[in-house]
Structures are given as C-alpha cells and as structure tokens.
C-alpha positions in Angstrom: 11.8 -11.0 -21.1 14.2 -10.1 -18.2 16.8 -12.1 -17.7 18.8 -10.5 -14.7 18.5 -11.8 -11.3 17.6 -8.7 -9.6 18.5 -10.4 -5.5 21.3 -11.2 -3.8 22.4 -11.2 -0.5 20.0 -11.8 2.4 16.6 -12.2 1.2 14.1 -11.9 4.7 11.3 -14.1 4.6 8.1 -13.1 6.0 5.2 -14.2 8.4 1.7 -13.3 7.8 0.1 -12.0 10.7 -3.6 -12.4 11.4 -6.1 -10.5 13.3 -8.0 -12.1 16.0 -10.7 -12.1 14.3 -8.4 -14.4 12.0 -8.0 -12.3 8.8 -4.8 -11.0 7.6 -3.4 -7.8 9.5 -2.0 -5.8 6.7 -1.5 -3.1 9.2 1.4 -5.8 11.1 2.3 -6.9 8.0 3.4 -3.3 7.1 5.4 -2.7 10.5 7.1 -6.2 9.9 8.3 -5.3 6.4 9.4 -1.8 8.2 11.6 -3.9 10.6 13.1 -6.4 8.5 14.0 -3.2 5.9 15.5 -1.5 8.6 17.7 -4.5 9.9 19.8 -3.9 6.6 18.0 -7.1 4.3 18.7 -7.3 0.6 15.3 -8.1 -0.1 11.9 -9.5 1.3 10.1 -12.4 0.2 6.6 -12.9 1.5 4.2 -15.9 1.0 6.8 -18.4 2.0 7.0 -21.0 3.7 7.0 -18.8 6.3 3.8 -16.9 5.4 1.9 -19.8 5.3 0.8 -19.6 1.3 -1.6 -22.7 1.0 -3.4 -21.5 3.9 -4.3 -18.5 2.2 -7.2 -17.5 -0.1 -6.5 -15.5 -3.4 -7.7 -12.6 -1.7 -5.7 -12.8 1.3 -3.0 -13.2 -1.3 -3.4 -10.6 -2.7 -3.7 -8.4 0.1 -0.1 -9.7 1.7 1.9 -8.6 -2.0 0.0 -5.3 -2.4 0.9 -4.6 1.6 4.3 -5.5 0.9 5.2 -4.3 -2.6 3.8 -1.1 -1.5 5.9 -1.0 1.8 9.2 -2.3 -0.1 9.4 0.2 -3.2 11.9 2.2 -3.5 13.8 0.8 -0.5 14.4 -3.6 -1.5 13.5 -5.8 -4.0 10.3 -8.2 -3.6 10.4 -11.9 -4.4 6.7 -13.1 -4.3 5.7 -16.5 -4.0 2.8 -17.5 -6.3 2.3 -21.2 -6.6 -0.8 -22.6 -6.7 -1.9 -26.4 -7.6 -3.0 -25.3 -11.2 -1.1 -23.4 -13.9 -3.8 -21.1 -14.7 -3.8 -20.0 -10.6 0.1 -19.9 -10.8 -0.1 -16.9 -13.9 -3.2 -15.6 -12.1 -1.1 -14.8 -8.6 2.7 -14.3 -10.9 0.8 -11.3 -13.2 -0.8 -10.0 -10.0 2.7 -10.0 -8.4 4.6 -8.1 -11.1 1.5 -5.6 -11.3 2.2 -5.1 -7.9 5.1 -3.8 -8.3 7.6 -7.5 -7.2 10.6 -7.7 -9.0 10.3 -11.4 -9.5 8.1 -14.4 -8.4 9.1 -18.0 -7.0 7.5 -21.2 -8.2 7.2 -23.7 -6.4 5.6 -26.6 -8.0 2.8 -28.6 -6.3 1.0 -31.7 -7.1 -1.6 -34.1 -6.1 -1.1 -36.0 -8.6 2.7 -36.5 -9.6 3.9 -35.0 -12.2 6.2 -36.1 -15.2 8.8 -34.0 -16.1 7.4 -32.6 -18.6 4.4 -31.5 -17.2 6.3 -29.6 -14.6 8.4 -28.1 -17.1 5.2 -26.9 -19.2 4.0 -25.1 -16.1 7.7 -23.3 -15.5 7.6 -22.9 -19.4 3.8 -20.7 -19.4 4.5 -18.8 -16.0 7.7 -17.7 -17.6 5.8 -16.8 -20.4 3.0 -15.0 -18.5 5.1 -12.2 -16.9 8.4 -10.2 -17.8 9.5 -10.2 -14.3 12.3 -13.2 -13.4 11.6 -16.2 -12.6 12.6 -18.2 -9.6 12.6 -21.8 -9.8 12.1 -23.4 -5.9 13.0 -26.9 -5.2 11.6 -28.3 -1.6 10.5 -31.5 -2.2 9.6 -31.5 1.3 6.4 -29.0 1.2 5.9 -29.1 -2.2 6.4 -33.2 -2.8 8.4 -32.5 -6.0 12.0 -33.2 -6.2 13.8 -31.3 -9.2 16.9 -32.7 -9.3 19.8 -30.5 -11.3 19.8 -32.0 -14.8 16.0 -31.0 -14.6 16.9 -27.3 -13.1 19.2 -26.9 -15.6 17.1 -27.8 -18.4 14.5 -25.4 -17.1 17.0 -22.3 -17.1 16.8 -22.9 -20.8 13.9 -21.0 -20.7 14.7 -17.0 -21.2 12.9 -15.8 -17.9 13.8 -18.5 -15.4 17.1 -17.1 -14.1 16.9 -18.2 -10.7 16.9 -21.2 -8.6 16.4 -21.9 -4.6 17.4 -25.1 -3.5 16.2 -25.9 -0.1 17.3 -30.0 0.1 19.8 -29.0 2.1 22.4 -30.7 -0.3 25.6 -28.4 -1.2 26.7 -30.7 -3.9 23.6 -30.0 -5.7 24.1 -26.4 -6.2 27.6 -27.6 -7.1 26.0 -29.8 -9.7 23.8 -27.0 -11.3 26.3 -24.7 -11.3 28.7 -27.2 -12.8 25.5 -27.9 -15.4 25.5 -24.1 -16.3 28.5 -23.5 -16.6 28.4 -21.0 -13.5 25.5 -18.9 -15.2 23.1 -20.2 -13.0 21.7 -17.6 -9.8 21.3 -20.4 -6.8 19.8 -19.1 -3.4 20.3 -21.0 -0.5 16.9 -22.1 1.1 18.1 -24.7 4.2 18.9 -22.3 7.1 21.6 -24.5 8.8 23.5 -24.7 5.7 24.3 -21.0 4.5 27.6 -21.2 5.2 28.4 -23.9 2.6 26.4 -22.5 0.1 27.9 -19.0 -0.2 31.1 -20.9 0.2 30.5 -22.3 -3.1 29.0 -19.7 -4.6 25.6 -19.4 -3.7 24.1 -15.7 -4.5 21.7 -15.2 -1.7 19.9 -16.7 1.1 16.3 -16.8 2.1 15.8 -17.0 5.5 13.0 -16.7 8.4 15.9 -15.4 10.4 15.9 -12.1 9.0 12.8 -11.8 10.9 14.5 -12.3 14.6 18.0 -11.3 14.3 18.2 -9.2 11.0 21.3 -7.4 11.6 23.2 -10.4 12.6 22.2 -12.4 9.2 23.3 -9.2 7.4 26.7 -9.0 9.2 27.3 -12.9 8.1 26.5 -12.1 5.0 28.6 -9.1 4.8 31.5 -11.6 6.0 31.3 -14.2 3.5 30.5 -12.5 0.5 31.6 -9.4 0.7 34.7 -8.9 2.7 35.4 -13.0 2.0 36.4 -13.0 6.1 35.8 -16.7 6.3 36.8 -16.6 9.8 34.8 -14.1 11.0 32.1 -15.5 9.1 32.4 -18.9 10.8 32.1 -17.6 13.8 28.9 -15.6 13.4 27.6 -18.6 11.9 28.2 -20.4 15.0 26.8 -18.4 17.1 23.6 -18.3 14.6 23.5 -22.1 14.3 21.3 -23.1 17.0 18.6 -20.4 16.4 18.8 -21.7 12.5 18.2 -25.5 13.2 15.6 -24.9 16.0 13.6 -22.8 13.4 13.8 -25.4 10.9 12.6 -28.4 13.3 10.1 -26.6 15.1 8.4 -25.0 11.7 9.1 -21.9 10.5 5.7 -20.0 11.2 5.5 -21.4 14.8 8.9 -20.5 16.0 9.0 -16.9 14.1 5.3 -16.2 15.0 6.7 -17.5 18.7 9.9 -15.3 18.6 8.6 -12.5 17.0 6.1 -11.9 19.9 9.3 -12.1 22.4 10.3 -9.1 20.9 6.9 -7.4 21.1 5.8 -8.1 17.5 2.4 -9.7 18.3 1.7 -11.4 15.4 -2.0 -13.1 16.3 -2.9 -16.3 16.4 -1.8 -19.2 13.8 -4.2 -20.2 11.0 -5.4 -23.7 11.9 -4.4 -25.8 11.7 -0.9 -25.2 13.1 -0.7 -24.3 16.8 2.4 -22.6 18.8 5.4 -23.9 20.3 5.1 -25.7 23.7 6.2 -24.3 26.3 9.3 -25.7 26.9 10.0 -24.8 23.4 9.4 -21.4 23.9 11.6 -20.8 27.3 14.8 -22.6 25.0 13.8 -19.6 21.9 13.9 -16.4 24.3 17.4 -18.2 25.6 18.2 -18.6 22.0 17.3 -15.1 21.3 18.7 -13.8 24.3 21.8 -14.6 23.6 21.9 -13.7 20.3 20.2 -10.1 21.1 23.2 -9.6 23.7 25.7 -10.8 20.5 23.9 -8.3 18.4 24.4 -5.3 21.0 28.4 -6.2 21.3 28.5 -6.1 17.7 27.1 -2.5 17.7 28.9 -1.0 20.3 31.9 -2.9 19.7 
C-alpha cells in the first residue's frame, strides 16, 4: 500500500459542465482542467462538491476522471472523489479512479441509514483495501450527514492507506485535535473556504477550493505566502481581499456561484443538473463586482 500523501498546496476543485442537451461536456471539462493547471494549482480534484457527484450516473462518472486524469498527467496530481451510498459502488468508482491514472481518491461517507462507527470504519477499512492509491478521509457532515469527529479520524489513519484527511466543519481546533491525536503524522486539508487562513496557520497541508476555479493565481499567491515564504502579513492581506468571494461561494452553493462566475469569464459551462438552478440576479451583479475587483487585484499583482 502507499502510504505518502502525494498533495499539498492548493488543490482546485472542479465543476462538471453539461451540454445542453444535459450530458456531461468532456470537451469543457478538458479546457477547464487546462485553465485551473495553468493558474499554477497543486492539484485538481473533480467530483466534488463542486462537480455535483450524486447527481451523476456511473457512466458520467466515469467519463469526468478519464477526461481529467487524462488532461492532468504529467502536469498535477488528481484527487478523485468516489463515494457512493454502498461499499461495493465506493471500490467500484476508487479502482476505476486509480486505473485512471488519480493519485488518490476521497471518501466521503454517505448514509440513509446512520451508521455506527463501526460500520463506517468497515467501509474506510475495504476501500483502503481495494486500491494502492491513498486514501483521503472527507468529513462534511453537512452533505454527507456523517460527522467524524477526531478520535474516530484518528482511529481510521490506523489503517496503512488512509493517509489523508479533509475537514470541512469549519472547526480549526479539530484539525488541532487530530493532529494532536497523531502526533503530527496526520496530512489535514482544509475544506471550509473562509477558513484557510487558520488552517495552514496550524499546519494544514493543503486546501481544496472552488476558488481555484475563478481566481487561480490569487489562491496560489496565498498559498505561496503562508506556506512557503511564511509572510503572514502578506498573506493576511491577500486573504482579505479573497474573503468575500470565499464566503459568498460557500452561502450561495458552490456549483451555482462557480457555474455563475465561471461564465463571467467566458467559460460557459451549460445549464445546472436539476434540480439546482443559478444565482438570482441580484446575486450575480454582487459576483462580477466580486470578481471584478479581484481580477483588477490579480492584474496589479502581475505587473506589479
């Protein structure tokens, strides 16, 4: 089993654009990795949150990691999500990911039933099993209705291929907790936008973001702040001026407000799979201010 954590840094999360017609467009899906690659991103992470996973067959599935394993390789690493209600489709979509060519899958777990703790850690426990790629865990008990608090995280980084874990509660002392439970051993990836500051301040390793969609090269220079030049202050401040993008994002749904922005910057991405529908329109005129003035940030930074 491998049990590196092959990402760091700023981990772009995509969309997944359909047709009209209302399949996926592979052919967008391509250009977007393209884009996000080309903004500077440590790696790219599709079916998301972002790319809208439960509203996706296991073909369409399929279709988005081929598309974007085979756009990535040779240039970023590819986190794929793969969770599915049932263990079986969980290894089904994790093998198909590290066949593809992803250098490591994120679980998230997902119930209808609730789950005791040890049936969720019997599902982490045969996924990890299933594949020699990394495992991440992903705690959002918001979409997933699971919460995994860090006694329970740390009990499943006892098993060889879960090396990573994405906390997306939005609670710092968490990751502090895990880390703390580990003994620092433990990779933790920040996955609540507004709060990336505080976790690479203690010690997060990346950061999975919708953002990387909109202003890639902006998330990249924060990132390049915090963690590798450890310029707190100028960190701050380009956190600052990211803020309000970040927690608009997050309350307005990340598909709508990226699917929203993304066409602003003449990335159509189609319509929304139903049944989600876009922004309003007062929504949208505060993103292209939002955008706007970030864009003009994003020039002064280059020519400055």
């Amino acid at each position: 089993m491998n049990t590196e954590a092959p990402l760091w840094g700023i981990i772009g999360y995509l969309i997944t654009p359909f047709a009209d017609d209302g399949a996926v467009d592979v052919d967008m899906l391509a250009r977007l990795t393209d884009r996000m690659i080309e903004g500077g991103v440590h790696g790219v992470a599709p079916l998301g949150s972002t790319g809208c996973l439960p509203y996706l067959s296991d073909r369409e599935r399929e279709a988005v990691t081929e598309t974007v394993c085979g756009r990535a390789k040779g240039s970023v690493p590819v986190l794929v999500g793969v969770s599915s209600l049932t263990t079986e489709g969980t290894i089904h979509h994790a093998r198909f990911a590290e066949k593809a060519g992803a250098a490591a899958v994120m679980v998230l777990p997902v119930s209808y039933w609730k789950l005791t703790d040890d049936e969720i850690f019997r599902h982490y426990e045969r996924v990890a099993g299933a594949v020699s790629v990394p495992v991440m865990a992903y705690n959002n008990p918001a979409t997933g209705g699971i919460d995994m608090k860090p006694e329970f995280l740390a009990r499943l980084m006892e098993i060889s291929n879960i090396t990573m874990v994405k906390e997306s509660t939005g609670d710092i002392g968490r990751m502090v907790k895990l880390m703390q439970l580990t003994d620092g051993r433990a990779a933790i990836y920040n996955g609540h936008n507004p709060m990336a500051l505080a976790a690479f301040a203690v010690g997060a390793k990346g950061w999975t973001t919708a953002s990387a969609h909109l202003v890639p090269r902006l998330v990249v220079e924060f990132y390049e702040a915090v963690a590798e030049r450890h310029d707190l202050s100028a960190a701050r401040a380009l956190f600052m001026d990211l803020q309000p993008l970040l927690d608009f994002i997050v309350k307005g749904g990340l598909p709508r407000t990226v699917a929203a922005g993304l066409g602003m910057l003449g990335s159509d991405v189609g319509p929304l799979r139903a049944p989600l529908l876009p922004i309003p329109d007062e929504d949208r005129a505060t993103l292209r201010g939002l955008l706007g003035d970030l864009l003009d940030i994003e020039d002064e930074s280059k020519h400055g």
